[in-house]
C-alpha positions, 0 to 999 in steps of 0.5 A: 500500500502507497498511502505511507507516501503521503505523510512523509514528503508533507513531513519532510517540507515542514521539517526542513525549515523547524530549526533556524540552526543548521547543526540542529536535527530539525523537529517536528512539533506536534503540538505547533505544527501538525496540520490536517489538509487534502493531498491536492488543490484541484480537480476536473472530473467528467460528468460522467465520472460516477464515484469518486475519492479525495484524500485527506491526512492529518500530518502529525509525527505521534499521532494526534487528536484532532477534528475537523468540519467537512462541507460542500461550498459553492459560495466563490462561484457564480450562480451559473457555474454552482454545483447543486447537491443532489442534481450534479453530486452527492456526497457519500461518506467518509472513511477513516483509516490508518497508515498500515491498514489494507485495502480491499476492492469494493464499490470505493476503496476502503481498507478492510479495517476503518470507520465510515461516516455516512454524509447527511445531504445538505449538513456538515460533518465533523471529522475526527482523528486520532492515532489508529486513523490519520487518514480519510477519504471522502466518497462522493459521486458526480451525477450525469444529469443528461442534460445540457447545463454547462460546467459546474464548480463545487469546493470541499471545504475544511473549516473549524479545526481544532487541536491542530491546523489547517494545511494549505490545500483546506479547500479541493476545487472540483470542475464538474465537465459538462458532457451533454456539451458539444465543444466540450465533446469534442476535447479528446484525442483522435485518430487521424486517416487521410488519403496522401494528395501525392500519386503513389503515396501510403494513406497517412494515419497519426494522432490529433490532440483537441483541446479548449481555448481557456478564454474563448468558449466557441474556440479549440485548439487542434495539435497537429492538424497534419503529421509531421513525422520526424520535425521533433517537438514545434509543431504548432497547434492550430485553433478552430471555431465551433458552430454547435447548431450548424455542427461545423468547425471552421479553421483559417488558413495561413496559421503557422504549423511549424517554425524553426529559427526563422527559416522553415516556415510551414502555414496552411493552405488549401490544395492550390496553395492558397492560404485565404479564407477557411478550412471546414469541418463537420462534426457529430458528437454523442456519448458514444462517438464523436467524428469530425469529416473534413470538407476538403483537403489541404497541405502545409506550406514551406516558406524557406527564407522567403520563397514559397516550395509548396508542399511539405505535406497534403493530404486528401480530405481526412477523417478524425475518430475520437479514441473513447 
């Protein structure tokens, strides 16, 4: 079991800066110093995500008695990113167990010794630990409500603690992905097949990145656009903007795939080598399948100290399959 992991490198950290005297074995003080807190900051989880656990230590060298209040919170968040209990998660219950205990395969993974606290809906629980049971997990379920509502936000939240302090990850920041969501359906990897545009070549098949534009909601971004076996790692990413009613992603030419010391510099154009107006794609997305079907071919421009040597690479109109 790895949980042992957890305490020792929260220990390490803290010990390291106990003692202002270098000659001095550092010393973790109990009593000042231990603190309670989740094994990380953030999460972003699927809709469909089902259950799920959070881990929580109380981070002390002899074990000590102490409590803490556990609740959800949506108060940072505005009212349309507001996770709603019972409607986009459920909180379960709690476990407590200690560092040595083994685990067993169960609908969550409790250890086959330990104590569970079963959540009230809508109340606060109070955690306590002591020396058998410096550790916790919290159960909770993300609900797949089928319907189109957006991404939502909840916080667990540690507060009122007592004999002890709170560490710096007091509060677990859950993203709730809407999955009834077409843009964000679309985020995933893909496998890429096209037809060569080049007499007598092989069909080309590669891997494809699609991610989220972190500003722009109708944006995404798609890495790499074309292969480019063999160029090593300045493969540019190139962004798209998503019609949901229409179901098309269109993707200007003329953005730049690749660079290298400014000297190759390889843009999008159409199969005339040119490089106005827009590259589309169509797109259906469901549960169980997403594709993307692009209108046309296209090929990647070499701009070599300022004179065109069209094409590096063209491909026949491709298929994208997302990898589910």
């Amino acid at each position: 079991m790895k949980i042992k992991s957890l305490i020792y490198p929260a220990l390490a950290s803290t010990l390291l800066f106990a003692s202002c005297d270098l000659n001095k074995q550092p010393v973790f003080d109990d009593d000042t110093q231990a603190f309670i807190a989740f094994d990380k900051s953030s999460v972003e989880l699927s809709e469909a995500a089902g259950n799920v656990e959070a881990t929580l230590q109380c981070v002390s060298v002899a074990g000590i008695n102490a409590e803490v209040t556990l609740t959800a919170d949506v108060a940072e968040y505005a009212d349309s990113l507001q996770a709603k209990e019972g409607t986009h998660f459920n909180l379960v219950e709690v476990v407590r167990y200690n560092i040595d205990d083994n685990r067993e395969s169960a609908t969550f993974n409790k250890p086959i010794n330990c104590d569970t606290i079963k959540f009230v809906a809508g109340e606060a629980l109070v955690l306590k630990f002591d020396q058998n049971h410096r550790f916790a997990s919290v159960h909770y379920a993300i609900v797949d409500n089928d319907e189109e509502d957006g991404d939502k936000m909840f916080d667990l939240l540690l507060s009122d603690v007592k004999n002890c302090n709170l560490g710096a990850n007091k509060r677990l920041k859950v993203a709730v992905k809407d999955d009834e969501n077409p843009i964000a359906a679309l985020v995933g990897t893909y496998s890429a097949t096209a037809k060569s545009a080049f007499a007598n070549q092989p069909d080309e098949n590669w891997t494809v990145e699609i991610t989220l534009d972190e500003t722009d909601p109708e944006k995404i971004w798609i890495k790499p656009l074309i292969d480019f076996s063999g160029l090593g790692s300045r493969i540019a990413a190139v962004y798209g903007i998503v019609d949901v009613d229409l179901g098309i992603i269109s993707i200007p030419y003329d953005q730049q795939l690749y660079e290298v010391d400014g000297q190759y510099d390889f843009r999008l154009g159409n199969l005339q080598a040119l490089t106005s107006g827009v590259l589309v794609a169509n797109f259906e997305a469901s549960k169980t399948s997403v594709v993307i079907t692009f209108t046309e071919g296209y090929g990647v421009g070499n701009v070599y100290n300022g004179a065109s040597e069209w094409f590096y690479n063209a491909i026949q109109a491709p298929t994208f399959t997302k990898q589910l």
